[in-house]
Structure formats: structure tokens, C-alpha cells
C-alpha positions in Angstrom: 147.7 -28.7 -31.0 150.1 -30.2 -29.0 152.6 -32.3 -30.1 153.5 -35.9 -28.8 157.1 -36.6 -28.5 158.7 -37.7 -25.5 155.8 -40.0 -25.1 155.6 -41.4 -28.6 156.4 -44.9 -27.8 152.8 -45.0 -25.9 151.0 -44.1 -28.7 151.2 -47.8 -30.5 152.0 -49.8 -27.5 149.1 -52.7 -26.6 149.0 -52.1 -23.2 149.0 -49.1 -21.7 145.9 -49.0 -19.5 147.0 -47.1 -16.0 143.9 -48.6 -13.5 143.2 -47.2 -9.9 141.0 -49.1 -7.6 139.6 -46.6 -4.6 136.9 -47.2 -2.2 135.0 -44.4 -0.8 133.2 -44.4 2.6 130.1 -42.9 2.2 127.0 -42.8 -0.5 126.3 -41.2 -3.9 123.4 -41.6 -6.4 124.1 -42.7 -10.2 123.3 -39.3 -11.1 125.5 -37.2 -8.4 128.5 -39.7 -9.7 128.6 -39.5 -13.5 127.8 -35.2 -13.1 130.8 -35.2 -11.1 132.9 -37.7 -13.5 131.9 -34.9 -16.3 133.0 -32.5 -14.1 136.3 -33.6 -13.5 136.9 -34.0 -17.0 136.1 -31.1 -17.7 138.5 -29.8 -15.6 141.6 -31.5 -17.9 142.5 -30.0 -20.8 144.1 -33.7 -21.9 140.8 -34.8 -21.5 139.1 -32.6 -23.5 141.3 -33.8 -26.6 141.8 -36.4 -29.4 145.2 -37.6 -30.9 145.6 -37.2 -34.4 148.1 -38.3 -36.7 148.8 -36.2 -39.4 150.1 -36.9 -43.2 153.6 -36.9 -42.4 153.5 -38.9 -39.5 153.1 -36.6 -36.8 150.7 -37.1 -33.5 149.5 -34.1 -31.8 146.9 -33.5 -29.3 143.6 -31.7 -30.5 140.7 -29.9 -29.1 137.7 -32.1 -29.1 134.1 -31.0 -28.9 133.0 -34.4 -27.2 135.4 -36.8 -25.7 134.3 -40.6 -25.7 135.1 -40.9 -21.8 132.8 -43.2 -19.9 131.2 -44.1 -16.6 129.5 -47.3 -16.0 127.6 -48.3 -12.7 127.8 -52.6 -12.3 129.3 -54.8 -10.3 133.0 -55.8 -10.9 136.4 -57.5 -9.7 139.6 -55.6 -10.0 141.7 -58.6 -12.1 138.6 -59.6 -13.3 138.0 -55.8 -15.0 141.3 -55.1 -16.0 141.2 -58.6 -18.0 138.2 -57.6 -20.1 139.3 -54.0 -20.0 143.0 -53.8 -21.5 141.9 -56.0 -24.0 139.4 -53.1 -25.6 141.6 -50.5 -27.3 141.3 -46.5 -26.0 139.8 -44.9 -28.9 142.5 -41.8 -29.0 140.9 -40.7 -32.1 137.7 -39.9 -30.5 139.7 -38.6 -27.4 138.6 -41.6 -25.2 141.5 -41.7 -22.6 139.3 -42.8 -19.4 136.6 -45.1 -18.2 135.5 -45.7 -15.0 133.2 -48.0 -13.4 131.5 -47.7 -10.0 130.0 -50.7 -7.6 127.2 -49.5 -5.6 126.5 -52.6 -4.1 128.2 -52.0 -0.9 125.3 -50.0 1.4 128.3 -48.2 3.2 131.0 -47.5 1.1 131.4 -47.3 -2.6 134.5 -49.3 -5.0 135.3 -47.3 -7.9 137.9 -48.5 -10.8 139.3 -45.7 -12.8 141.3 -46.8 -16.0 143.3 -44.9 -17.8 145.5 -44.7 -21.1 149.3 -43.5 -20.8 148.6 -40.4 -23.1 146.6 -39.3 -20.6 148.8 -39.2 -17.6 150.9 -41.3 -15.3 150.3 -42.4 -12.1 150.2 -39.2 -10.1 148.0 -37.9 -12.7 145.2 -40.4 -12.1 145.1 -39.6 -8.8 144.8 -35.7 -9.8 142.1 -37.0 -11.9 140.0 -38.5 -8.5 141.2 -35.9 -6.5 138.8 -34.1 -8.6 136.2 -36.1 -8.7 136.2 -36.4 -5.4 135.8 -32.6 -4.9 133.1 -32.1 -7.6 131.5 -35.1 -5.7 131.6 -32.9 -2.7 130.2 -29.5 -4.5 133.7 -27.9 -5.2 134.3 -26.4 -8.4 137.7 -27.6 -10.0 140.1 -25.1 -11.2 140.9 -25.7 -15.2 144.3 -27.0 -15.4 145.6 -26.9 -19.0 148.3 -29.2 -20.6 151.8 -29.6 -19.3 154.1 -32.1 -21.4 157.6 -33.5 -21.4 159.2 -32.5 -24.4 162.5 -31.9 -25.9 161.5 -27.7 -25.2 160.5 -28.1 -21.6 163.1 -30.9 -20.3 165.8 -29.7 -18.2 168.3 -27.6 -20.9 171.6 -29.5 -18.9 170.3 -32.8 -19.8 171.4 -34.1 -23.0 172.1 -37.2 -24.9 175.4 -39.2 -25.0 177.4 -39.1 -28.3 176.5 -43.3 -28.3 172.8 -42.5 -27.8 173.2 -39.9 -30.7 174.6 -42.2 -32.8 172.2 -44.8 -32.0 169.4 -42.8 -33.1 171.3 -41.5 -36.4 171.8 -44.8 -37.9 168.3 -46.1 -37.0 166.8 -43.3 -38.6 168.7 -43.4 -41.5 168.0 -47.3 -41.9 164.5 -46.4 -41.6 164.0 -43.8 -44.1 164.7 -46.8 -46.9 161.5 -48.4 -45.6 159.5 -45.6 -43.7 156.0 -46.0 -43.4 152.8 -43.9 -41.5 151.0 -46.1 -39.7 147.0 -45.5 -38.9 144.6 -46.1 -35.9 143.0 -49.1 -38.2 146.8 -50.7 -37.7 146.6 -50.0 -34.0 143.3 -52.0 -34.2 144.5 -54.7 -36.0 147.3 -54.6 -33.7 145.2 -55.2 -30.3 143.5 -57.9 -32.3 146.0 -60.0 -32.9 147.7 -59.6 -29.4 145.1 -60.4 -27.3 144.0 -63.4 -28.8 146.9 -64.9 -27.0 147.8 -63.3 -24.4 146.0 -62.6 -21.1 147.4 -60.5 -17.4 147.0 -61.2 -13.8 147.2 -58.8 -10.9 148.0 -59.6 -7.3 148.0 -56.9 -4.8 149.5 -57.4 -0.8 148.4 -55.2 1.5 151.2 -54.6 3.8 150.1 -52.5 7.5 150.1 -52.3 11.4 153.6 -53.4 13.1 155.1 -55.1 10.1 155.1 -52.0 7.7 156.2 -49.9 11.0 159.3 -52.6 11.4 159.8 -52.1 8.0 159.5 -48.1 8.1 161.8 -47.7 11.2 164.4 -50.1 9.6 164.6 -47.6 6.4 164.7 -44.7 8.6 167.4 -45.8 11.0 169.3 -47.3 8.2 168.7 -43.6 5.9 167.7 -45.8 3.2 164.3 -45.6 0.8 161.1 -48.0 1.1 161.6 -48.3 -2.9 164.9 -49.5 -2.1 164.1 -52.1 0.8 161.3 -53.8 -1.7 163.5 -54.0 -4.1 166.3 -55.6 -1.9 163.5 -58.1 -0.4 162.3 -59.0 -3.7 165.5 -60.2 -5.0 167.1 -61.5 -2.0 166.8 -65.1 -3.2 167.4 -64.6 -6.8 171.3 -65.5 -7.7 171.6 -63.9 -10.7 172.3 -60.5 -11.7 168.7 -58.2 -12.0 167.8 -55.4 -14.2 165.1 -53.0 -12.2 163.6 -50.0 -14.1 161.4 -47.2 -11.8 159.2 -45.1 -13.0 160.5 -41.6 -11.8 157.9 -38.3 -11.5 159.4 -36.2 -14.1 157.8 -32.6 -12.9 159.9 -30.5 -12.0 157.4 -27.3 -10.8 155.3 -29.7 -9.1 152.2 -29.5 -11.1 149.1 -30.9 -10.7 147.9 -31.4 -14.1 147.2 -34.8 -16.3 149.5 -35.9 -18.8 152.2 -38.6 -19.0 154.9 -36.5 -17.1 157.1 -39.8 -16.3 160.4 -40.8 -16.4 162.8 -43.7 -15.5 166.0 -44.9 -14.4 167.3 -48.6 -14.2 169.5 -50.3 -11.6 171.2 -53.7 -11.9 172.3 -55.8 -9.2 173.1 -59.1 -7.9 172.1 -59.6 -4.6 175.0 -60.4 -1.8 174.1 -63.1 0.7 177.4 -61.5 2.6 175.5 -58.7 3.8 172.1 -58.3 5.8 168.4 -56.8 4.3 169.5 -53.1 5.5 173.0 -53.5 3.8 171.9 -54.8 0.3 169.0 -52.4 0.5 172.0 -49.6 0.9 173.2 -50.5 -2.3 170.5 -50.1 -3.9 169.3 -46.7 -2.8 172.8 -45.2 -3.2 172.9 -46.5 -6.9 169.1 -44.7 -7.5 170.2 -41.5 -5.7 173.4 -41.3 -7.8 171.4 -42.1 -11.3 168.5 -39.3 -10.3 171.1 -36.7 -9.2 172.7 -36.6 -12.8 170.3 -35.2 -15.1 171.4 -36.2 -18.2 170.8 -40.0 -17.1 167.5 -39.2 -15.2 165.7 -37.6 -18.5 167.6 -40.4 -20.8 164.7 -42.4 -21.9 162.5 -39.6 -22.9 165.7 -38.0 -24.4 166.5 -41.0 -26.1 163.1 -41.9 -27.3 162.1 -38.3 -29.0 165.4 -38.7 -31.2 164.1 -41.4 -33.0 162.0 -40.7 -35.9 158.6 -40.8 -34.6 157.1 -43.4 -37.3 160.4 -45.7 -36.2 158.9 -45.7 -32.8 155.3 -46.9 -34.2 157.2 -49.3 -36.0 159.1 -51.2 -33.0 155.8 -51.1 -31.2 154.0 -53.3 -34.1 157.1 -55.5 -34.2 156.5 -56.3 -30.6 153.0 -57.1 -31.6 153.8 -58.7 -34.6 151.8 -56.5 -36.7 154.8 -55.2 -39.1 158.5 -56.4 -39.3 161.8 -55.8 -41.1 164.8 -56.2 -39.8 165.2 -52.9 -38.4 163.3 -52.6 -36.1 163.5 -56.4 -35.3 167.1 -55.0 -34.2 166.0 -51.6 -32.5 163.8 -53.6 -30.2 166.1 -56.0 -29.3 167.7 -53.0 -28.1 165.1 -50.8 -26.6 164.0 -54.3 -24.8 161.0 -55.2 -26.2 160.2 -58.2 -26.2 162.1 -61.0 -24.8 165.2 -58.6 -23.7 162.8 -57.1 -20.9 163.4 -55.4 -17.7 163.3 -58.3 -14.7 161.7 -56.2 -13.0 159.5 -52.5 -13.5 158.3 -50.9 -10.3 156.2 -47.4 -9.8 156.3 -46.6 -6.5 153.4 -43.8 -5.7 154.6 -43.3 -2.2 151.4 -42.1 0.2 149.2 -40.8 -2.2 149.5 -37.0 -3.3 145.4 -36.0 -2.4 143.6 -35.9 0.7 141.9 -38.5 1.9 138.5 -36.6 3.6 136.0 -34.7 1.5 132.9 -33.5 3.3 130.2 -36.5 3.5 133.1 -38.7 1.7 136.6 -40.5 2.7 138.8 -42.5 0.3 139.8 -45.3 2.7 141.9 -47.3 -0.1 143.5 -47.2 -3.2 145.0 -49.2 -5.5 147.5 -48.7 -8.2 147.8 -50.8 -10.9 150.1 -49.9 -13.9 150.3 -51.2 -17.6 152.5 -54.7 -18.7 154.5 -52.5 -21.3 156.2 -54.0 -24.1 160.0 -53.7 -22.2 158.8 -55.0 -19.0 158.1 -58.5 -17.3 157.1 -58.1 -14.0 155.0 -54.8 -13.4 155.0 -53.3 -9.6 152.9 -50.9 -8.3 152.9 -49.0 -4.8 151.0 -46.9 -3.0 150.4 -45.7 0.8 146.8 -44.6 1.6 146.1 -44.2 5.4 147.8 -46.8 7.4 148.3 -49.2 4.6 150.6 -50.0 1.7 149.4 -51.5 -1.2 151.8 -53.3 -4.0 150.2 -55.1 -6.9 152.0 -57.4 -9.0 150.8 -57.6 -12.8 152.2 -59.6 -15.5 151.1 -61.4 -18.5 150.2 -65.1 -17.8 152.5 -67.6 -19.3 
């Protein structure tokens, strides 16, 4: 078993559905898609498991003989999916941590929707995940690749927490233990429930090519600046007040090319200055992000932060959020973790061009499109990624 630490805070969150849109040039029957979907799982230990939570509180990944994973051949809209989608919890317990659903009704090319939950990777782990599939599609067998995790053994051994974050964490815990409960997969149910009775997401993706992402591209290079950067200056450039941006950040440090949530994140607050130009804002920016990912101790600070609370505390936040469970403890913590109200302005994961190849054989991914979860401390969701000679950004967020 593997235990979840790092990563807890996914476990009772109500969204964290991770969904990738990619359209393939080329044909396949019902049957050569679903044997290669099975193939690809196999290929994942992650996907080959269930989460358990044990008596005293503890989650863990476990072997399972026969994940609950699912492919389904219809028709389908992108915002349209994702709106009946999110809404239907992952069964972790029966190690369901992926769907997908294929459109064949395109005679030339085919639109497949992968969704994903959190405990079964990030971002660059879905992609692994159709990387896959695309080469089992093609007749290649996929090499096993077995579970890699954050956790408080395998982060970097010079990053470590602040004597305020410490303390943090100390009196929470001990505040909790007065009141410390276990919660259960029929709470997370319950939980989903009653969120999504009232609430609802939209998505919005802009497809950004040809000479205005080259403009945009040659401006960042002569300037020495990142494209995350640039967006971020153009998003905010007529918003007066001061703006609180998180970014996802790839956590891996050897590179690997496994699935699991291996994700991290900095944040960056700043007011935009009408004084200067695009460029010079933009410079701000990037020289802020490349000072917060150089120091380790603040790069790996969330996952530090959030596997030295007690893992039950963490549950406990997440049904606060909900409104599932509440005492004033946690009303407090998540006030401070920024749940709720107190949320980032702004959340973006920014992909880059995407990590897999883009020909296999008979087949070609021609586009892709990332589309990550409305978390409990975010507000406006972001998602980027560069396939071929186009960017795509989606915009999700909960609908007011």
C-alpha cells in the first residue's frame, strides 16, 4: 500500500475531475478503442488501485483486482460533459479514477474526452495516460510504470517548513484532537449530493495561433520573459486592484513519466502598473515566479504544509467547504487555507506544448484540450496547453 499524504486534501474535495479533450485524425473501431483503453490502464500501477481508508484515519493506495474505469462510445459536448460529469462522484473505493468517452461521429477524425480524478495524476499525467493509449491504439506494447508519489520521504530533503507554518499546523492539530472524527466514503457521497444541487461550472476555451501567438511568442523571447507570465500580465492589465495568482508547478524532479498527482504550487500577488508597458509588467511577474521556484523550501510549501496537518483535519476543512460537517475549527483553518470565499483570484496550469508526440502510425492528435478542476481555494480556473501550432486556454469556473 501506498500511503496518501501530500495529496490528502484531494481525497474529500467535490471537484477534482482533471478532463482532456483530444481529437485524433484517423479511424478506429469500438473494439480496437476500449482494448487499447484497457491496455493503457494496465500499464499504470495507480490505475490498477483503490483508496482505502483505514480505522484510524489513514488513506492508502491498494492493489485492486478490477478497477471500475470506463469507456463509453456517444456523442458529447466538452462543457456539456464535464457538467454532467463532475457532478457524479469517482468511486476511489472501487479504484474508479478514469472515464473516457469517444465521439465517432466524425468520418475523418475522432474527439475523445478523458476525465480524470486528482488521485490519479495531474495534468502531465493525463497526458502520459493518452500517450499510451495512443500507442496501444497503434500496436505498441506499454512499458509498466509503477507508482511515484510526493511525500514527505521523497520531497527535496532542503525543503522544509517555516517555524509559523509549524506552528500553524501544531495548534490546529491539537484543537482538533478535542473533536477528531474519521470520515467515510458514504460522507463523501453525501457530500457531492448536497454540493451539486446548487452549484453548476462553465468552461470556455480560446484558441490562440498563426501571427498573433508568434507576436506574442517573439515579444516573450526578446523581452527573456515566460508565456505564463505574459497571460498573466494581459489578464490583469485592467484590473486595479491588487491580484493573488496560484500556478500549478510540475513537482518531478527525475522527470518521470508515470501517473499520480505529482503537483505543486506557488502564488504571486500583484497589482498591475498602468506606468509601464505589457513587456514591463509581464517582467515583474516572471522575475517574482523564477525567484519563488528557485527557493525550495517555498516551491514544495503547500504539499509541505498540507501533510503536517492531521490527515482527518484535512477531511474535515474539505466538508466545511461543502457544508457537510462544521465546528469552528475548521471554519477557521479554511478561512486560512482559502477555502471558500478567501480564494485565489486567479489559479492557472500552464501545460506548455504538450509532453507526447503528436504522430502514431495510422493516427495524429491534432488538438488537445486541458481542462482542470474548480478546487475548493480557487475562483477562476486556467488551463494551457500548446499542441501543433495552437494554444489552447480554457477558463472554468463555477456559475454564479
Amino acid at each position: 500500500m501506498y500511503k496518501i499524504e501530500t495529496e490528502r486534501g484531494d481525497l474529500f474535495d467535490v471537484n477534482m475531475m482533471i478532463a482532456m479533450q483530444v481529437k485524433v485524425r484517423g479511424n478506429a473501431t469500438e473494439t480496437e478503442l476500449a482494448k487499447a483503453f484497457g491496455a493503457a490502464v494496465g500499464a499504470f500501477e495507480i490505475l490498477n488501485c483503490n483508496v482505502v481508508i483505514d480505522e484510524k484515519g489513514g488513506a492508502f493506495y491498494e492493489k485492486c483486482k478490477t478497477p471500475m474505469h470506463s469507456i463509453v462510445f456517444r456523442d458529447f459536448e466538452l462543457e456539456e460533459l464535464i457538467q454532467e460529469q463532475e457532478r457524479k462522484r469517482f468511486r476511489l473505493e472501487d479504484g474508479e479514477f478514469l472515464r473516457c468517452f469517444v465521439s465517432l461521429s466524425n468520418t475523418k477524425e475522432m474527439k475523445l474526452c478523458f476525465l480524470m480524478h486528482h488521485l490519479g495524476g495531474d495534468g502531465k499525467s493525463l497526458c502520459y495516460f493518452i500517450e499510451a493509449f495512443m500507442k496501444s491504439l497503434s500496436g505498441e506494447k506499454c512499458e509498466y510504470r509503477r507508482i511515484q508519489l510526493l511525500n514527505n520521504e521523497t520531497l527535496p530533503k532542503t525543503s522544509k517548513l517555516s517555524f509559523l507554518a509549524s506552528l500553524v499546523t501544531k495548534i490546529y492539530n491539537r484543537k482538533w484532537q478535542k473533536q477528531r472524527r474519521i470520515f467515510s466514503f458514504e460522507d463523501m457521497e453525501a457530500a457531492y449530493e448536497k454540493f451539486w444541487k446548487s452549484h453548476k461550472t462553465t468552461v470556455r476555451n480560446v484558441v490562440t495561433e498563426g501571427d498573433e501567438l508568434s507576436r506574442k511568442l517573439g515579444e516573450c523571447k526578446a523581452n527573456k520573459i515566460g508565456f505564463t507570465s505574459y497571460t498573466i500580465a494581459e489578464m490583469i492589465k485592467d484590473i486595479p486592484q491588487v491580484q493573488d495568482i496560484g500556478l500549478a508547478v510540475d513537482g518531478r524532479q527525475d522527470s518521470n513519466r508515470t501517473m499520480s498527482n505529482q503537483a505543486t504550487g506557488i502564488a504571486v500577488r500583484y497589482r498591475y502598473d498602468k506606468r509601464k508597458t505589457l513587456t514591463e509588467n509581464a517582467a515583474v511577474i516572471d522575475r517574482e515566479m523564477k525567484k519563488k521556484l528557485r527557493d525550495e523550501n517555498y516551491k514544495y510549501l503547500v504539499l509541505r504544509f498540507m501533510s503536517a496537518f492531521e490527515p482527518t483535519l484535512v477531511d474535515a476543512v474539505n466538508l466545511e467547504f461543502v457544508g457537510h460537517f462544521h465546528s469552528r475549527t475548521t471554519e477557521r483553518l479554511a478561512k486560512i487555507l482559502g477555502y471558500g470565499q478567501n480564494t485565489k483570484d486567479i489559479s492557472i496550469t500552464n501545460l506548455t506544448r504538450v509532453d507526447i508526440p503528436t504522430d502514431y502510425e495510422k493516427y495524429r492528435l491534432t488538438d488537445l484540450i486541458f481542462v482542470p478542476p474548480v478546487v475548493s481555494y480557487g475562483k477562476n480556473i486556467i488551463g494551457m496547453v500548446t499542441v501543433g501550432d495552437h494554444l489552447n486556454t480554457t477558463y472554468h469556473h463555477y456559475l454564479k
